[in-house]
N, C-alpha and C positions, 0 to 999 in steps of 0.2 A: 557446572555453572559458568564456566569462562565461555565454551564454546556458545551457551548463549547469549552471554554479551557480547562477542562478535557479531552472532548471527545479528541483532538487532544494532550493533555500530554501522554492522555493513547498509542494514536498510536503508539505516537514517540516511547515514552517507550517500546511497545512491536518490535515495527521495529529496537531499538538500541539492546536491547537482542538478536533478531534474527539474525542482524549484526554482534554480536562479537558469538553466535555461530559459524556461515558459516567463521569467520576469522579465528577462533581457529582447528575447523572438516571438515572444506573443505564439510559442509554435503548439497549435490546442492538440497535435496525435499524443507530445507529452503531458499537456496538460489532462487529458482522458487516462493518461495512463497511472496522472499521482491519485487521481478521484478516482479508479479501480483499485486501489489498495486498501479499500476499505472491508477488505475481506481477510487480508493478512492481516489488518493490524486488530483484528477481534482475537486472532490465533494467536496472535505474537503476545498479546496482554494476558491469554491464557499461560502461555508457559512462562512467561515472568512472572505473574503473580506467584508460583510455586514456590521463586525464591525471597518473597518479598520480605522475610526475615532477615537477610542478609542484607547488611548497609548499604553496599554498592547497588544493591536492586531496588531498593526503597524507594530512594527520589526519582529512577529510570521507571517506574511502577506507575508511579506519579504523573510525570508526562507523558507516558505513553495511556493513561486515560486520560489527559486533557486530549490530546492529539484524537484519540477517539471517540472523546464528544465530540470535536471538532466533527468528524466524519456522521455523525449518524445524523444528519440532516440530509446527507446522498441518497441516493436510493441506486440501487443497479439490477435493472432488470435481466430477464435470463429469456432469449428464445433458441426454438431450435431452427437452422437455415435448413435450406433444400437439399434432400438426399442425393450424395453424389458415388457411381457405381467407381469403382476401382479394381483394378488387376494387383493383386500381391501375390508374389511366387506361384504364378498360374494360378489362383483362385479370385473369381472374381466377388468380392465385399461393397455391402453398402455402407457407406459413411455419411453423418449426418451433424456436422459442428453447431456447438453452443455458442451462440451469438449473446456479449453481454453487451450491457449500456449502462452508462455513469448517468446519471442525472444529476445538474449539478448547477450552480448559478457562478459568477466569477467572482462574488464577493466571499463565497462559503471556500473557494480553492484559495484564495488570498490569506483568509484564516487558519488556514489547513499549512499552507505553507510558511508564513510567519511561524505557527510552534512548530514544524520542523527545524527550522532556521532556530530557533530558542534551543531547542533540546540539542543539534550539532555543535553550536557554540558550548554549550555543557560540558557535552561528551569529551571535549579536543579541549579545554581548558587543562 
């Protein structure tokens, strides 16, 4: 159980950083990158849910479905790019990367970011 309250401190923490950079530099690569986590945090509410019996999981159970409605107004689509040939240990392979997209407005990442900012302040109390 502890290792996954880190695992999700750690998130937060790095999602509340990436939060007040994108407030402070307007910088959208991280702003793209907090509205891509809308795929961790469908995962992360699944394995906290398992402990939501347990006190300390309850209220973190809590906000992390507010935080997830927040998100499901995103959408992120999935395409495949252009196949590209490569050499690995003398065999040549085709590779071919998944190309995602956040779709997203700046008032839904504003929301998104505010309960991050709520549930960090929690967490460190």
């Amino acid at each position: 159980g502890v290792s996954v309250l880190v695992l999700a401190g750690t998130w937060i923490e790095g999602l509340y950083i990436a939060s007040n950079v994108v407030k402070e530099t307007n910088n959208k690569e991280l702003a793209i990158r907090i509205a891509e986590q809308k795929n961790i945090i469908d995962i992360l509410e699944i394995i906290l849910s398992n402990y939501i019996s347990e006190p300390n999981f309850a209220l973190l159970v809590e906000d992390i479905r507010e935080l997830k409605a927040a998100y499901d107004p995103i959408k992120i689509t999935t395409e495949l790019g252009e196949p590209q040939k490569k050499e690995i240990n003398g065999t040549l392979v085709v590779i071919q990367d998944e190309i995602s997209t956040a779709h997203y407005t700046d008032e839904q990442l504003a929301v998104i970011m505010d309960i991050i900012s709520k549930i960090r302040n929690k967490i460190v109390e």
